[in-house]
Structures are given as structure tokens and as C-alpha cells.
C-alpha positions in Angstrom: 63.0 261.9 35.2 66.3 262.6 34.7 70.1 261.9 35.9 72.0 264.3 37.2 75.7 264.6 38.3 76.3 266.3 41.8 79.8 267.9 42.5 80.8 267.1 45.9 83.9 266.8 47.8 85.4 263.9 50.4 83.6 264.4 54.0 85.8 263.0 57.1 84.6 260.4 59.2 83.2 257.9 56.1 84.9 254.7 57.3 82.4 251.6 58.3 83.3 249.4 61.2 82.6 245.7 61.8 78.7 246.7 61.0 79.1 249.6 58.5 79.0 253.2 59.0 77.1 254.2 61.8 77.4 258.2 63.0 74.5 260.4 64.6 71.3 260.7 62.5 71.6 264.8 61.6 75.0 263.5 60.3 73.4 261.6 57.8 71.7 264.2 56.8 73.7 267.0 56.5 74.8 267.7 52.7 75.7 264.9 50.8 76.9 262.5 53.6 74.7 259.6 53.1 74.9 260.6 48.8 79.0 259.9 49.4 79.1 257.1 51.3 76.5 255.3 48.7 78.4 256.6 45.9 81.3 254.8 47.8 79.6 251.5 47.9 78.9 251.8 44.4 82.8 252.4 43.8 83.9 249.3 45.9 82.3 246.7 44.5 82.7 247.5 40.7 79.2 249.7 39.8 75.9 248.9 40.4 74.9 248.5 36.8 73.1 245.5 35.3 73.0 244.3 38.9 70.3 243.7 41.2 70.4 244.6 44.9 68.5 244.3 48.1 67.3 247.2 50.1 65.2 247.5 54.2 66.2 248.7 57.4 64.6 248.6 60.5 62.2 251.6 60.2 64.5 253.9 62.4 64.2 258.2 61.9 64.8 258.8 58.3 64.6 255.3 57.2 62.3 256.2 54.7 64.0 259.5 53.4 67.3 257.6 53.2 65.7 254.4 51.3 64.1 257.0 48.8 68.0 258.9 48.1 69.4 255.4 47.6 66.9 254.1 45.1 67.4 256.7 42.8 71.2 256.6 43.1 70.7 253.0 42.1 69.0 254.2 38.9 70.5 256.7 38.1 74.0 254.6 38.3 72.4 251.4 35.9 71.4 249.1 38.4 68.9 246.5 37.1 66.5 245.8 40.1 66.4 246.7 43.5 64.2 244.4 45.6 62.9 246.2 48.5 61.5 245.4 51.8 57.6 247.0 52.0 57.6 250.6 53.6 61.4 249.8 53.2 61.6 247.8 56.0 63.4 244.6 56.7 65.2 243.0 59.7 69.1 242.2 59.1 68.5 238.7 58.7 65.5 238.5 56.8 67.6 240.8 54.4 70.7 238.5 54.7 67.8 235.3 53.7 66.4 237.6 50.5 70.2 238.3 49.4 70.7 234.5 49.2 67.7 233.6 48.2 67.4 235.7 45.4 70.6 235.1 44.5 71.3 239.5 44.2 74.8 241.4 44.5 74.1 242.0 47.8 72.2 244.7 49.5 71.9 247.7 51.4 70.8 247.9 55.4 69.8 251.1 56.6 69.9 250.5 61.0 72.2 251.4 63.4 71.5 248.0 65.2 71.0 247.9 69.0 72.0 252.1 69.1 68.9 254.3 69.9 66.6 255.8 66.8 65.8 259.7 66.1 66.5 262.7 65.0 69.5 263.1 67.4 70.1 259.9 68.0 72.0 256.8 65.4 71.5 256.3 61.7 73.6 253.1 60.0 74.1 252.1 56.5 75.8 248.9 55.7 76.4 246.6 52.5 76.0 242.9 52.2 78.0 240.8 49.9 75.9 238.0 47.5 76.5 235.8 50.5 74.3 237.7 52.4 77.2 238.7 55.2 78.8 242.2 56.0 81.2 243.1 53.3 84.7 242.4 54.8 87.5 244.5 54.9 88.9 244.3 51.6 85.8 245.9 50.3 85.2 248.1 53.5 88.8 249.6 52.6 87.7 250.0 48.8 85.0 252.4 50.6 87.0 254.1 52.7 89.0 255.0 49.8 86.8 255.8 47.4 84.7 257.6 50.2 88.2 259.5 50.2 88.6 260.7 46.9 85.0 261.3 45.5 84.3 264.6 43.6 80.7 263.6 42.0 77.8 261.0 42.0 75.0 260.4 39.9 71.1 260.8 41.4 67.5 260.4 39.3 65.5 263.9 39.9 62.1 261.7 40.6 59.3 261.7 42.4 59.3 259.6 45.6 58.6 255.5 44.8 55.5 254.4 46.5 56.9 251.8 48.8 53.8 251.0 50.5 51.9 248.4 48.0 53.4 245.0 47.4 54.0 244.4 43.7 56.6 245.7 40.7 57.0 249.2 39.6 60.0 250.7 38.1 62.1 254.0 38.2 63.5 254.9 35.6 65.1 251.5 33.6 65.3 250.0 37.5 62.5 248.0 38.1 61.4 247.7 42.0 59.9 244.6 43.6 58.0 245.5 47.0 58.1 241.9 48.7 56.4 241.2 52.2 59.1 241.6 54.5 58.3 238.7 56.8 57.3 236.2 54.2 60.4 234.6 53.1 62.0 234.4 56.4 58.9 232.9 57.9 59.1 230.1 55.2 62.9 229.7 56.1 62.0 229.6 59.2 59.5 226.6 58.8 62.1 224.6 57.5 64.3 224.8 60.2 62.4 224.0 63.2 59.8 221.6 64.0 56.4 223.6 63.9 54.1 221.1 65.0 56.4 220.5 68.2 55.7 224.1 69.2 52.3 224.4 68.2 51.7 221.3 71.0 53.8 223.1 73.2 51.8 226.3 72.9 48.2 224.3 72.5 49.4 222.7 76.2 49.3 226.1 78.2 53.5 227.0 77.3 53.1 230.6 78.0 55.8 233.4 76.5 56.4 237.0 76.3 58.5 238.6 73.9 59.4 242.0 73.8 60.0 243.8 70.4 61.4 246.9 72.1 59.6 248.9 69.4 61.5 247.7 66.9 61.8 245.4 63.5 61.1 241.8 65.1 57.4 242.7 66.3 55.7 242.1 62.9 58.2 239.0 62.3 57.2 237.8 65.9 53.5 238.2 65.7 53.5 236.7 62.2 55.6 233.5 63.4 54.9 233.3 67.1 51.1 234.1 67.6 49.6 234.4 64.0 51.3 230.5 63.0 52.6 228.8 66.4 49.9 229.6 68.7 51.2 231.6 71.0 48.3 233.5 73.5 47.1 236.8 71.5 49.5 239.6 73.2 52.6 237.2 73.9 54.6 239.8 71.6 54.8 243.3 73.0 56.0 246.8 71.9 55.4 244.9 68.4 55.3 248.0 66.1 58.4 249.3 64.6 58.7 253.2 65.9 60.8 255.8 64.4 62.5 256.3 67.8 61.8 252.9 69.2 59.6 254.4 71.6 62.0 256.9 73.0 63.8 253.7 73.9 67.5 252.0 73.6 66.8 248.4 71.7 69.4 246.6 73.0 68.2 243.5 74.5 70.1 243.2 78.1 68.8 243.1 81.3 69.1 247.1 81.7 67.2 248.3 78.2 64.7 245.4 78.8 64.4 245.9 82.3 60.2 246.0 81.4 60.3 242.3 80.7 62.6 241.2 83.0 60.7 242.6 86.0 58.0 240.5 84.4 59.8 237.4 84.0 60.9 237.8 88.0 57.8 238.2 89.4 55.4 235.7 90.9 53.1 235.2 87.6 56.3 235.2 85.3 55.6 233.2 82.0 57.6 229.7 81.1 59.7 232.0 78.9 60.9 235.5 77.9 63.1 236.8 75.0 63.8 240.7 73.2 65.3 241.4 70.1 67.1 244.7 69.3 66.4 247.4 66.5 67.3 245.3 63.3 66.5 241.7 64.9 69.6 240.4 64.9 69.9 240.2 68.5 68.4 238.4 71.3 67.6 237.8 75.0 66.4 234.9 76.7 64.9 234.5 80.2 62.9 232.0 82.2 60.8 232.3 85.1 63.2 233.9 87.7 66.6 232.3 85.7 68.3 235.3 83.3 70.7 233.5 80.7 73.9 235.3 79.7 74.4 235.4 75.6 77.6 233.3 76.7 75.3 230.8 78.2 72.5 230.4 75.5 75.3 230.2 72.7 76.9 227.0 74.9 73.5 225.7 75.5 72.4 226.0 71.7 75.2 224.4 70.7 74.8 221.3 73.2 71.6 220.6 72.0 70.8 221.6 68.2 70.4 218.3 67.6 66.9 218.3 68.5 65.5 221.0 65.6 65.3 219.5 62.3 67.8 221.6 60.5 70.3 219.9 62.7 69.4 216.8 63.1 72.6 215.1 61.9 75.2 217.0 64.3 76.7 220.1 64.1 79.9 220.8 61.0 81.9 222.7 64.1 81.3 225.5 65.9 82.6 229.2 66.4 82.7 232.1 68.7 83.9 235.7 68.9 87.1 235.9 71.2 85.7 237.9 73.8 82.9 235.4 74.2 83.1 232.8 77.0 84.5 229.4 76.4 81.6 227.8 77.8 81.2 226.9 74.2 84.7 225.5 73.7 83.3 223.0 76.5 81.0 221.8 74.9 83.0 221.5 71.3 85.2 219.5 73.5 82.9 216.7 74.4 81.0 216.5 71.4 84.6 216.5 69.5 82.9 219.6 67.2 86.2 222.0 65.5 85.7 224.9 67.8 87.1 228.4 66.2 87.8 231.5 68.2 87.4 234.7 65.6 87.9 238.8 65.7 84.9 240.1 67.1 82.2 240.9 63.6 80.0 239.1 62.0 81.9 239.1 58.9 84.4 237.1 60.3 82.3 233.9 60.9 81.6 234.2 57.1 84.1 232.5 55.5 84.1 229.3 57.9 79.8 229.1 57.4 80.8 229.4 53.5 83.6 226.9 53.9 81.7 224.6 55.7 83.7 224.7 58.5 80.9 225.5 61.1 77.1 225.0 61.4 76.7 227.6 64.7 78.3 230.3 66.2 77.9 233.7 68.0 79.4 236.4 70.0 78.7 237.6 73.8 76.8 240.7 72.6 73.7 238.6 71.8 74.1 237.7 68.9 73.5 233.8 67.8 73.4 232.5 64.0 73.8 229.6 61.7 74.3 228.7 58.4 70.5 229.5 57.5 71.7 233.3 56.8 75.0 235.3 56.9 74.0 237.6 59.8 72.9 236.8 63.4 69.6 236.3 63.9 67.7 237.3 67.3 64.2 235.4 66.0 66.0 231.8 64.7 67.7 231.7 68.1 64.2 232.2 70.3 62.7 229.4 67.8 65.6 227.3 68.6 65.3 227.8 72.7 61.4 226.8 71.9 62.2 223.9 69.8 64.8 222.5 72.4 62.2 223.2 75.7 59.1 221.7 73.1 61.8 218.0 72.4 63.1 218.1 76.0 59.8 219.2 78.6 62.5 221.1 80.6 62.2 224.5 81.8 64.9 227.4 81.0 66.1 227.0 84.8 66.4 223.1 84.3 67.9 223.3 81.0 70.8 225.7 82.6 70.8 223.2 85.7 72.0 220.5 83.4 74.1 221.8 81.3 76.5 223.4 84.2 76.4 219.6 85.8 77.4 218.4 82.6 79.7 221.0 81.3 80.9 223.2 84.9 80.2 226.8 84.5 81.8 229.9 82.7 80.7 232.7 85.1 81.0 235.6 82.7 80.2 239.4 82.4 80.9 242.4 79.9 81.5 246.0 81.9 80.6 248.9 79.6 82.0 252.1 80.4 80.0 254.1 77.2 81.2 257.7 75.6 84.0 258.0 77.8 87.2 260.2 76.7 88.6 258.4 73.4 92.1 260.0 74.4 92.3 258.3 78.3 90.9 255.4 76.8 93.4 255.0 74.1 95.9 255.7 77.0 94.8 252.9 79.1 94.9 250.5 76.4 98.2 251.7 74.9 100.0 251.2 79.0 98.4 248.0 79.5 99.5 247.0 76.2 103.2 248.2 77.1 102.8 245.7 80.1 101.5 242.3 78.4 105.1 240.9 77.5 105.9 240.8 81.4 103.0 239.6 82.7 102.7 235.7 82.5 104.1 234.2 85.6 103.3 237.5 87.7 100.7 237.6 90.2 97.6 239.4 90.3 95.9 240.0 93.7 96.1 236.5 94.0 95.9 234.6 90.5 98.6 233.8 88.0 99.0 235.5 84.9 99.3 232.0 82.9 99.5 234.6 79.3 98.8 238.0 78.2 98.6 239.2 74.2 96.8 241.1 72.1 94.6 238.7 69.9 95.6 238.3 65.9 93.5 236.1 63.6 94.8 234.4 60.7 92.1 233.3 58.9 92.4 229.8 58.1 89.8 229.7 54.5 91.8 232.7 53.0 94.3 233.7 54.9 93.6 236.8 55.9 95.3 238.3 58.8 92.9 240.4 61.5 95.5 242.4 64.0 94.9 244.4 67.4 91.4 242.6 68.2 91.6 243.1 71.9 94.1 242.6 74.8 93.4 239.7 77.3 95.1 238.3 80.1 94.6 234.4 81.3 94.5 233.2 84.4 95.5 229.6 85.5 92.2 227.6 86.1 90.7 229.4 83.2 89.6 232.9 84.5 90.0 235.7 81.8 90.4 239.0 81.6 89.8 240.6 77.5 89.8 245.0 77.1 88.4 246.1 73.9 87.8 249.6 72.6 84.2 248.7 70.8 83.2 250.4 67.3 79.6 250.6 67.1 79.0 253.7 69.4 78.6 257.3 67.8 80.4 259.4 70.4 83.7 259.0 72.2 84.7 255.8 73.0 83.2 252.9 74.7 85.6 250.3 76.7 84.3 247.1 76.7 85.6 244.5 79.6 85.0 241.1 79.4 85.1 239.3 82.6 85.3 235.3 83.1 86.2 233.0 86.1 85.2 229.0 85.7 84.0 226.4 88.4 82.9 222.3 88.5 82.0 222.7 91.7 78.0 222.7 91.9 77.8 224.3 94.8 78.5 227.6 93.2 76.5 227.2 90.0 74.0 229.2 91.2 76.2 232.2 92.8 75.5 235.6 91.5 77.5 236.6 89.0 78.8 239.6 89.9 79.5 238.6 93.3 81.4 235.3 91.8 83.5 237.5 89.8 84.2 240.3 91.9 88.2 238.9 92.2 88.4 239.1 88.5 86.6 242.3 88.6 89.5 243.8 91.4 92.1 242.2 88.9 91.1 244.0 85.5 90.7 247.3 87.7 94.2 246.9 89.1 95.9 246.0 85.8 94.9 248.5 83.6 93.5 251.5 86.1 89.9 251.5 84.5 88.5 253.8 87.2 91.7 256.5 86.7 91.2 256.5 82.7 87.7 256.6 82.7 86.9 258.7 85.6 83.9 255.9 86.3 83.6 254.1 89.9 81.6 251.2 88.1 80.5 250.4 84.3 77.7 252.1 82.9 75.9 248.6 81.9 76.5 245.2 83.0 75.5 242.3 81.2 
């Protein structure tokens, strides 16, 4: 084995978003691409030698190639010990958990997230900081610049490290420690909920399916939900990780699960149904014939966290991305929890869980989390659901019942208009920008403008400042209106609309969605001419 020093030369394109660098999967393997942008990483945060790192991903097309190129970079550049998920797997949280529990200089995730897997689909690579969170932007810039300016890296000529067998081996003067990837985050998980509560639940005839989508969860799942809690053999489905995630898109909404919803609205649906995405940090839960929106379980989680061990003493504050509904600021308000409205990206919640600020907090794409980790977890918020149902012996559907009579409802929806024309879309938002400043006091088919900006976040641990995080437009009464250009597709641009009207009146609670928001949905068409921009008559995906 020996190091040797590649010449290379600054490739476009190398700058992560809010979840790293994500670009189509030949990308990533075209000529040193993926070499760069680890060399990069390496750059930003100082070297790699002496330090130890943790490596996984969630077992999408050339997972293992990629896990095998990084290793030896890692050697070749002095690092002291890589600890690696086994066949280099491990889902985002559980790798957030081993950065923190090990007490490493972070890590490396190889996934794309919730963007289809294969040859000509997404790849992702991302790095963690030694809190376990996504590496914010002070170091994402120090990549992007580096990523800029490289000319050479250092890789180990080596045979390929046997990732299969649990145990220690070594490469080079790096030693590798192959660890279970489900172990430590089972144990974690053990301590945060009450086990024997949902063991009785499942021992009395609770029934649940949860659907994998052919991606990372299904061994953590099976492990946790059927092999320890008792669930009926089979509860988990599409449980084995797949390359291509069975030529499917694992993004847990009611479109891209559409298998388990069908289940969970039929006759003989199970007491309760939940899907995680490609990397697990990312959920979906359903009850028998009642869907709840990410918007909703966040509010709901919040209202009742009391009842799981971990946070049994009441909750530091709360937080939420700013496109998420304020069904959770609702609740904040009558517990009197700090409520904190953030950029949209993980990262962002990190310095309030470090802080202390906050115990709970998510974002309106699924994703839920505490202070157990530094990354959203799709599992911890389904044990959570369980935990609550197992302490309260209310179904989903009653569970939703009572919080909208206690709190009203946030009728929300997100409008996805995917790969559309980055230049019209950059249009749109550029002329609705140009009319924000006029806007409050103005009527809008009917509704008051009560403000319009475009969202800034100071940050209030460092001080940080977070600029153009989306436009949004509020309504007197509470509606909303929020336009984003989203960052975590691969091709063109994808316009995200965020949709929100509120009621106390119970006699709407249980009006469909869509057809309670289709004023709002008339008002963000007519303010910022979606249809002319994108060329679309309605969103690709609704959620």
C-alpha cells in the first residue's frame, strides 16, 4: 500500500446545500468529483489527521464504491480511525447518535435523502460536525472554497476493505471499526421511550404497518419494532435496503407511499401506519382512514411528550422551520414553551438543541427530532406516536380530534412544482419579491395582506445572520402564504408553496384540505402567476 498524490483541477457545481452536495449519481462518478469534494472536506475542517471520523450511508447505487474511495483518502491523509457502519451502511440519525456517542470529529453520510437511488438517479455526500449535526455554513463555505481552488489530493493504492464482518481491521496506520449499524441507536432508543408500555400495547392486539420504502430504516424497524417490541412478524415492509430502492422514490408522503396508504384506507386498515425515506430521517404517520400532515404530528408531538420518559419533566422550548405551520406555535403558547421560527435545514436547529434552548423541533417536510441526536429522525418520531397512543388508549383519529378542539386547526399544504425552468422560476420569485413592500393593507381576492417580507434569521446563540430564506405573505386571521425555491433536487428547479389558512370552528375540522384551502390556493396563484412561470396547471405533489 501506498500514497499517492493525484493532480486534479476545480470541477463546477461543488457547493453543498442545507444537506450537503447532492448532484445525479454518474456525476459522482465521473473523474475525480467525489475525490474533490472529499478532499474539500478535508480542507474545511483543518485535516483529517490524528482524527477519528464516522462513515454509512443509506446503501443507495454506489454506496459501497464511494465508502471504499473515502476510506482510503482518510488514510492516505493521516486520519486515526474511521468507525464505519457494516456493509457501510447507516441511517442519518443513527450516524448523528455514533458521532456523539463516540465522541469523533464528525463523519461522513453518503445518501441523497428522500431523492430516488441508481445509476441515473441521486448520490449525496455530506459532513457532520462532532455534534453530530450538518456542518453549517461557515464550514460549507470553507468547502466551496477549497472545492474551488484544489489542484491535488492524496489516495492509498489498496485493496478494497472488507466491510462485511463486524470487528477491527486497519488500512494502512488507519484502523477501521465495523460496528452493527442498528445497535447503538436501538440502545438510545430504549432509553427514551417506555418499552414495556409498547410491548403491552402490542401483546394487546395493537396492530401496525410500516413501510421501509426499500430503504435504510427496514433493518432498524425490524430490529426495534418486531424483533424487541412485539410487533406481528411482517408489520415492517419493503424492509431491505435496495440499491435503487426498488425502482422507487423514498419520500414518505401520501404520493410515494401511496402502497400503504391504500392500506391504511381500506376496510381492514391496521391501528397505525408510518414510512421513513432513504436515510431514515424522515417520517409519515397514518391511522386507520385519518392521514396526518408533518405540520400536524410535529404540534401533536409537542402537546404531548410528556408522556415518554425522556421527557417526562416538560419540554426546554420548542422550534420549527419557517415554512412549517404554526400549529406548533399554538401549542408553545399554552404550554408557555419559547417557541423559535428558523431558516429551513437541519443545521439551523443546532445551535438552540446545543444551547439548550429547545428539547423538539421539526420542519413540514417530515422531518421531526430532539435533542437525542443532531439530525431528524423518522424511527424516534414513530416510537414517540406509539408511546403517546400506548399512555393515552386513543386512536390516531382521536388523538387529532382532541388536539384541534383544544388547540383549533392549521389547515396546511406544500404544492411542489419539481424540475421546472430555474430561469422562470427565478423570474417569479424575483417579481413577487419587487411587490412585497406594497402589499400589506392590499386585498387579495378577498383577504388582507396583514405583511409581506422575505424571511432573515438572526441567530440568537451566535449571531449569525441567515438572509433570503423564502417570501411569505400573511393574511389577517392567520392564513399564510410562504414561496421557496428548494435545494435538494438535482435538476432545474423545484418551487415549493406552502399553503396555510386557520379555524376554531369544529365544524370544519374535519374539511378536506385542499378544498379548505382552495382561497389561499387562488391567492398564491394570483400573486405571483405560478401557472405562467411554470407552465403547470397544478403542483406535481401535494402534501
Amino acid at each position: 500500500m501506498s500514497v499517492i498524490t493525484v493532480k486534479t483541477a476545480p470541477i463546477d457545481g461543488q457547493k453543498p446545500g442545507t444537506s450537503g452536495l447532492r448532484k445525479k449519481t454518474r456525476v459522482f462518478m465521473g473523474p475525480h468529483y467525489l475525490e474533490n469534494f472529499v478532499a474539500a472536506i478535508w480542507s474545511a475542517i483543518g485535516g483529517v489527521r490524528g482524527k477519528t471520523l464516522v462513515l454509512g450511508g443509506d446503501g443507495r447505487y454506489f454506496n459501497d464504491r464511494a465508502a471504499q474511495v473515502i476510506l482510503r483518502m482518510a488514510a492516505a491523509s493521516g486520519a486515526k480511525k474511521m468507525i464505519v457502519g457494516q456493509g457501510a451502511l447507516l441511517s442519518t440519525p443513527a450516524a448523528s447518535h455514533l458521532i456523539r456517542l463516540n465522541k469523533t470529529d464528525g463523519g461522513i453520510i453518503m445518501s441523497a435523502s428522500h431523492n430516488p437511488g441508481g445509476p441515473d438517479e441521486d448520490f449525496g455526500v455530506k459532513f457532520n460536525t462532532p455534534n453530530g449535526g450538518p456542518a453549517p455554513e461557515n464550514v460549507t463555505d470553507k468547502m466551496v472554497a477549497a472545492a474551488a481552488s484544489i489542484t491535488e489530493y492524496q489516495i492509498m493504492e489498496a485493496q478494497d476493505v472488507d466491510l462485511s464482518t463486524l470487528g477491527t481491521t486497519t488500512l494502512g496506520d488507519m484502523e477501521i471499526e465495523i460496528v452493527d449499524p442498528v445497535a447503538d441507536y436501538a440502545n438510545l432508543m430504549k432509553e427514551l421511550f417506555d418499552f414495556n408500555a409498547l410491548r403491552d400495547l402490542f401483546a394487546g392486539g395493537f396492530t401496525l404497518r410500516f413501510d421501509a420504502m426499500h430503504a435504510i430504516t427496514g433493518p432498524y424497524a425490524k430490529t426495534i419494532l418486531e424483533d424487541t417490541l412485539g410487533a406481528a412478524p411482517g408489520s415492517v415492509v419493503n424492509a431491505t435496503p435496495s440499491p435503487d430502492f426498488g425502482g422507487g422514490h423514498p419520500d414518505p408522503n401520501p404520493i410515494w407511499a401511496k402502497e400503504l396508504m391504500d392500506v391504511m384506507m381500506g376496510d381492514d386498515a391496521p391501528d397505525f401506519g408510518a414510512a421513513s425515506d432513504g436515510d431514515g430521517d424522515r417520517n409519515m404517520i397514518v391511522g386507520r382512514n385519518c392521514y396526518v400532515g408533518p405540520s400536524d404530528s410535529l404540534a401533536v408531538l409537542a402537546a404531548n411528550a410528556h408522556l415518554a420518559p425522556a421527557y417526562s419533566d416538560g419540554l426546554k422550548g420548542v422550534a420549527r422551520s419557517m415554512p412549517t405551520s404554526r400549529a406548533l406555535d399554538r401549542v408553545a403558547a399554552k404550554r408557555g414553551l419559547d417557541c423559535y421560527e428558523t431558516p429551513t435545514g437541519w443545521k439551523f436547529f443546532g445551535n438552540l438543541l446545543d444551547d439548550g434552548r429547545i428539547t423538539l423541533c421539526g420542519e413540514e417536510s417530515a422531518g421531526t427530532g430532539s435533542d437525542h441526536v443532531r439530525e431528524k429522525d423518522g424511527l424516534w418520531a414513530v416510537l414517540l406516536w406509539l408511546n403517546i397512543l400506548a399512555k393515552t388508549g386513543k386512536s390516531v383519529q382521536q388523538m387529532m380530534t382532541d388536539h384541534w378542539a383544544e388547540f383549533g386547526r392549521n389547515f396546511y399544504s406544500r404544492h411542489d412544482y419539481e424540475s421546472v425552468d430555474a430561469e422562470e422560476a427565478n423570474a417569479m420569485i424575483e417579481g413577487l419579491r419587487a411587490k412585497l413592500p406594497g402589499l400589506p393593507g392590499t386585498d387579495v381576492l378577498g383577504a388582507t395582506v396583514e405583511s409581506a417580507d422575505e424571511f432573515s434569521y438572526d441567530d440568537p446563540v451566535d449571531g449569525s445572520r441567515a438572509t433570503a430564506q423564502g417570501l411569505r405573505v400573511t393574511f389577517t386571521g392567520g392564513g399564510r402564504i410562504v414561496y421557496r425555491l428548494s435545494g435538494t433536487g438535482t435538476v432545474g428547479a423545484t418551487l415549493r408553496v406552502y399553503l396555510e389558512d386557520v379555524s376554531d370552528d369544529p365544524a370544519t375540522f374535519t374539511k378536506d384540505t385542499q378544498e379548505a384551502l382552495k382561497d389561499m390556493i387562488a391567492r398564491a396563484d394570483h400573486l405571483a402567476g405560478i401557472a405562467k412561470f411554470t407552465g403547470r396547471q397544478a403542483p406535481d405533489v401535494r402534501t
